[in-house]
Structure formats: structure tokens, C-alpha cells
N, C-alpha and C positions, 0 to 999 in steps of 0.2 A: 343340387342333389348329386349324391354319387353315384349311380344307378349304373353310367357308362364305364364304371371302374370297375362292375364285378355283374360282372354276364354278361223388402225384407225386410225377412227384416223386421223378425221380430224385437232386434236387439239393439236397432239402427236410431234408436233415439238415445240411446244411452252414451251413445261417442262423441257429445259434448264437449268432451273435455280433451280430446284426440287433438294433432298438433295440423298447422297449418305449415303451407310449405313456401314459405313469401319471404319477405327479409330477413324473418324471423325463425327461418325450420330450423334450424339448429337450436332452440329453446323453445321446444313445444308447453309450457307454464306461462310462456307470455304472447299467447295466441287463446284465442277465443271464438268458434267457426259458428257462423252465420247459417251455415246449413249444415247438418250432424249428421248426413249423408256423407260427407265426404269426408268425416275425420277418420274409418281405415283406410280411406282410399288418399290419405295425404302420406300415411306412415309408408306408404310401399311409394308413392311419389318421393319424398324424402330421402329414403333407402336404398331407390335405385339411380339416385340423382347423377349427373356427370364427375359433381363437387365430391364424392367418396369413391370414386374412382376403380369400382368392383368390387370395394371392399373384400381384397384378398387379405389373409390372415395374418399380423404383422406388420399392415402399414398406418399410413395414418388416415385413409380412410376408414378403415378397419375401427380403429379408434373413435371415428368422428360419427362412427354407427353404433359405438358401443355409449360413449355419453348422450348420444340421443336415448336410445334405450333406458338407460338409467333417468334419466329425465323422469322418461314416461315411467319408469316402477314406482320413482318418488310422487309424482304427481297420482298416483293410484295409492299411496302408501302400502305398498306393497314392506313387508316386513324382510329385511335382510334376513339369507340364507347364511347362520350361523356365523351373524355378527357383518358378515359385507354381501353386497352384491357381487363384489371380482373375485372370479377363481380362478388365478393363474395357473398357466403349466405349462411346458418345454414346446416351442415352436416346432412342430415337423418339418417346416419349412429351412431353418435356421442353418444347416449345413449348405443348404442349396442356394439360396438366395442373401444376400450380405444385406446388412442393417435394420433389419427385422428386428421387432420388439416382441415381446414373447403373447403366446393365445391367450386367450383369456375368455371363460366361462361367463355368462350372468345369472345369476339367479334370484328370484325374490316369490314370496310366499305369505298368502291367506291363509291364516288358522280355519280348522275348520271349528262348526260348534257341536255337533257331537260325536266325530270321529277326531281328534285331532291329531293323536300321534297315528292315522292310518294316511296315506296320499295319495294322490292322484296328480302326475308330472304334465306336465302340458309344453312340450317340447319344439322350438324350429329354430335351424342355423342362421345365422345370418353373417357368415361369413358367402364368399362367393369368388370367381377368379382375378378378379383385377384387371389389370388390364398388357397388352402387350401392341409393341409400334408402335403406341399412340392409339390403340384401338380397346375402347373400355368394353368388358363384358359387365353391363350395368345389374346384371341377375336381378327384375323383378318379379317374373315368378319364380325365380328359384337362387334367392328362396325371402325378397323381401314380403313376398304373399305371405309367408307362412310368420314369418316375426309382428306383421300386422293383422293377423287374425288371431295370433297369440295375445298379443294388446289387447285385440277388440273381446274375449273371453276374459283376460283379467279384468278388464271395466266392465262387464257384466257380473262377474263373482265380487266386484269394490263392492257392489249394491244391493249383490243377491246372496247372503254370505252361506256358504256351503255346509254340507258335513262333515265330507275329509276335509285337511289342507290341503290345498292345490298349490303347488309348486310349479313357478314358470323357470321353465330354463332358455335359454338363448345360448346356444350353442356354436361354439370358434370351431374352426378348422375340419367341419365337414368335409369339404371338398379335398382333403390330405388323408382319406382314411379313416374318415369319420371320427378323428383326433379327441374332440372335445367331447364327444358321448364316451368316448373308452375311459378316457382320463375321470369321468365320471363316476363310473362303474368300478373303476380299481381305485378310484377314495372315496367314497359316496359319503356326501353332509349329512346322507340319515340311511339309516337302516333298509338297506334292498327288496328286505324279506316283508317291509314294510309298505312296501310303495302297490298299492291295489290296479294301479293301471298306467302305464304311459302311452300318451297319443300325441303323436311326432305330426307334425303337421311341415313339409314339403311341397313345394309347387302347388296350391291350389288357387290360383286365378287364371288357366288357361285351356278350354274346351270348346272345338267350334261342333257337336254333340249333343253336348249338355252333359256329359257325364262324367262323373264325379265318384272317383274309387276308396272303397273302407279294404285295406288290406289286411289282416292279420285275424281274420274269424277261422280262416281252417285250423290255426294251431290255437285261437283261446275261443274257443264256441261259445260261451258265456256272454261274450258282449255284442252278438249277434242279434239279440231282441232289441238291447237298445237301439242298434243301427235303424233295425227294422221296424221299430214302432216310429224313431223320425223321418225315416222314409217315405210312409204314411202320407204325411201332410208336407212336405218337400216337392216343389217342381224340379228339381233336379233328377236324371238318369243315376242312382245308387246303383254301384254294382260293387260284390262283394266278390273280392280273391286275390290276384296276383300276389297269391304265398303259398304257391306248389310249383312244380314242375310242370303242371298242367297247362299253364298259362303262357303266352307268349314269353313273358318275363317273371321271373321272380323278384319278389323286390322285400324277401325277409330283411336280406342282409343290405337292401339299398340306401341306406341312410340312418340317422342317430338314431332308431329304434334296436338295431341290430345289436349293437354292444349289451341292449338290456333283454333280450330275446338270449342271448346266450347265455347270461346268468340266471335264465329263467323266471324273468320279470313281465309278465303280459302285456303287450301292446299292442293297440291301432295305430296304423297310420293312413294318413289323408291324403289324397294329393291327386294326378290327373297323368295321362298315358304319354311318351314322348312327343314331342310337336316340334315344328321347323325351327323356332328360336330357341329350343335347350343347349344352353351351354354354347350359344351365337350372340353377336353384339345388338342381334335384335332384340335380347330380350331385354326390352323397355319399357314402360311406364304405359306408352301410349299404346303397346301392346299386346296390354292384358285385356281381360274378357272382364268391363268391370262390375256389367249385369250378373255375369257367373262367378265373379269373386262374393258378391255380396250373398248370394245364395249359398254358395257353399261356405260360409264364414254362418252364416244363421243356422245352415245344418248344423255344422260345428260345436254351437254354442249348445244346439236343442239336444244334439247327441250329450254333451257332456253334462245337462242336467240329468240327465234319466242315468247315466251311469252315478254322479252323487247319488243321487235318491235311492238307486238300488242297490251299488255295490254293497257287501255284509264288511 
């Protein structure tokens, strides 16, 4: 997340098909999990492994995160976004650092069936910092939680097929400026004025609380009831805000929702309050909260039916 730069299980039988992380992680289609408990919880093992090495933006981890990911949108058949999954664009990094290969966007996308030209983006980076002296910033909450709860929604929508399309993004060079969402927004593969909802999904597998943050209802008050009716039935701590001044932090502009809040594109985003291992080489695998991952990935899933169902 860039937040320091500017200021269950209802769904858990469905992850079948989710990749394992054994000789095999790097080809999650030739993996098969014995328990489907643990197929989101292998995609952030995976992603914050030693072997991708922080997957900073431009290297070949970066890379070795990015064909995993396509992996999994092929094994979801997910429909390329306007002919490919990669959408290349200019390395932020690339004056600064030598040998860098250029960022690169992913996207893929569910028709829906009776909205289809209207959408709804389901958004999280997975880039992260890399590493430096030898010392990897492995970023599992932040942000391989949020690329594996994105998974674990596209394999609920493989099965549950929607109204709108839902378009998944996987987003480079967060961590530069929020790179990969601006480059979005100044070429976007479909119509802005189109897109009924994005929800950026950022760090959510770590709260030793329980609490679990919907940020962006004081500026779109509309998606406030959805929040609130999964709330409901949620053991999770829901609290709704950090997007005023009001709050310790603001977190409009914190991350890939931000570039679409400026062009006045409505978003939620998800995620959880600073902790000791943000943006530390603690933040690992063995880390995370994996009881409070899977809870806040099922909110996830529950919110963003009720926003299909409703949105007009």
C-alpha cells in the first residue's frame, strides 16, 4: 500500500481449484488441494514467497507473480481485457534503477448477464518493494492478501455469474505512485463513465481487533447499505470511514482507488489500520491473521453480491 507516501466461509468450498504451493506453485493448473480451505491461503503463500523476492515492479519476480496470476485468470477463464491480459506502460522505476523491464497491468473479465456493458472493477496491486542487502520485503499483507482475495471473488463469480461484468485488475507499480491505476484511468480498455463501482482491495489479512475497514462511504453513500446489510451476519468488527479528515488517516488518495475517485469513479476500498510489519520484512506468510483473512475475504465476496444485485 502507499498510504506512508501521502499523509467461512461462505465461499471456501469454492477454491478448489486455487493453486498449491509445493513443487508445483508456479503452475497452479497442475495442482489439485486436498483441503479448499487453503487454496486463498496458498495464493498469498505463493506471492509472498522468498523465490519472488518482493516482487518490486520490473524485476523478475515481479514477473514470476505476474504469470502466476495469469495462470489463475486462464484456469478461471477469465476473458482477456480487450484481446490480452498485459497492459504494458512506462516503468516509474526505470530512470532510477537499471535493468528493469517495463510494469505491466493484468486484467481479465466475467460478462455479466444482464448488465454487460455496465461494471464493476475488483482491483489489488501486487506489486510490492523487493528487496534490499539481501533483505526481502516479502509483502503478504500488502498486498499479496488483496491479489488473493481478488482470485478468491473471481472463483465465486466463475460459478455464480453476475449482472454487470466484473473486471479483475491486478495492478503494477502501486508502491511508485500508484503507477498502474493512473495509467489506467488515462487509457482505460472501457468507458470510465461506465464502470458502476470499484473496490480496491489493499492489505486485508492482518488485525489483532478484529477489525476490518470499508473506506470510501462518506464520499459514495449509496454503497453504505450494502456494507451494512453484510455486516449483519459478519463476525468481523465493520467500521466504516477513513475518508475525511476526521479520521486519524485519510486513505481517499491511499492506494489504486485514488486515480479513479479523481476522475469521479465511485469506490470502496477494504483493507485494515497500520501494524508493526507494514512495509517491514516481517510482513510474511506466517504473519498474517489467517482466521481474519478468510473472514474478511467472505465479507468481501458477500458485499460484492449485494452491490451486483443492486447496483441500477
Amino acid at each position: 500500500m502507499y498510504r506512508n507516501f501521502i499523509s467461512l466461509f461462505t465461499f471456501i468450498l469454492l477454491l478448489t481449484i486455487a493453486t498449491a504451493c509445493d513443487d508445483n506453485r508456479n503452475n497452479p493448473e497442475d495442482n489439485n488441494l486436498a483441503d479448499p480451505k487453503t487454496g486463498v491461503l496458498k495464493d498469498v503463500e505463493f506471492l509472498s514467497s522468498d523465490s519472488l523476492m518482493g516482487r518490486r515492479t520490473g524485476t523478475e519476480g515481479a514477473k514470476m507473480a505476474r504469470e502466476y496470476i495469469i495462470q489463475r485468470f486462464h484456469s478461471l477463464n477469465l476473458k482477456p481485457l480487450n484481446d490480452s491480459y498485459l497492459h504494458p506502460f512506462e516503468n516509474p522505476l526505470s530512470g532510477q534503477i537499471d535493468n528493469l523491464d517495463s510494469s505491466i497491468n493484468l486484467a481479465g473479465m466475467i460478462e455479466g448477464i444482464s448488465k454487460p456493458e455496465q461494471y464493476i472493477l475488483i482491483t489489488a496491486h501486487y506489486d510490492h518493494l523487493g528487496s534490499e542487502g539481501g533483505v526481502i520485503y516479502n509483502g503478504a499483507d500488502d498486498n499479496a492478501s488483496g491479489v488473493a482475495g481478488m482470485l478468491a471473488a473471481a472463483t465465486h463469480f466463475s460459478l455464480n455469474a453476475p449482472a454487470h461484468s466484473i473486471i479483475f485488475v491486478a495492478f503494477d507499480a502501486e508502491e511508485v505512485g500508484l503507477a498502474g491505476a493512473q495509467y489506467f484511468t488515462e487509457n482505460p480498455p472501457v468507458d470510465l463513465n461506465q464502470i458502476r463501482l470499484v473496490v480496491n482491495l489493499d492489505m486485508i489479512s492482518v488485525n489483532t481487533e478484529n477489525r476490518f475497514i470499508a473506506s470510501g462511504t462518506a464520499h459514495h453513500p449509496f454503497t453504505r447499505p450494502f456494507i451494512e446489510a453484510q455486516a449483519e451476519s459478519s463476525p468481523l468488527d465493520i467500521v466504516l470511514g477513513y475518508d475525511t479528515d476526521q479520521w486519524p488517516q485519510n486513505w481517499t488518495f491511499a492506494s489504486d482507488h485514488g486515480p479513479f475517485h479523481r476522475e469521479g469513479v465511485p469506490y470502496i476500498y477494504f483493507g485494515v489500520e497500520d501494524h508493526e510489519q507494514y512495509h517491514q520484512p516481517g510482513d510474511t506468510f506466517e504473519n498474517i491473521d489467517q482466521a481474519f483473512f478468510l473472514k474478511a475475504v467472505d465479507f468481501i465476496i458477500g458485499f460484492l453480491e449485494k452491490a451486483d444485485e443492486n447496483l441500477s
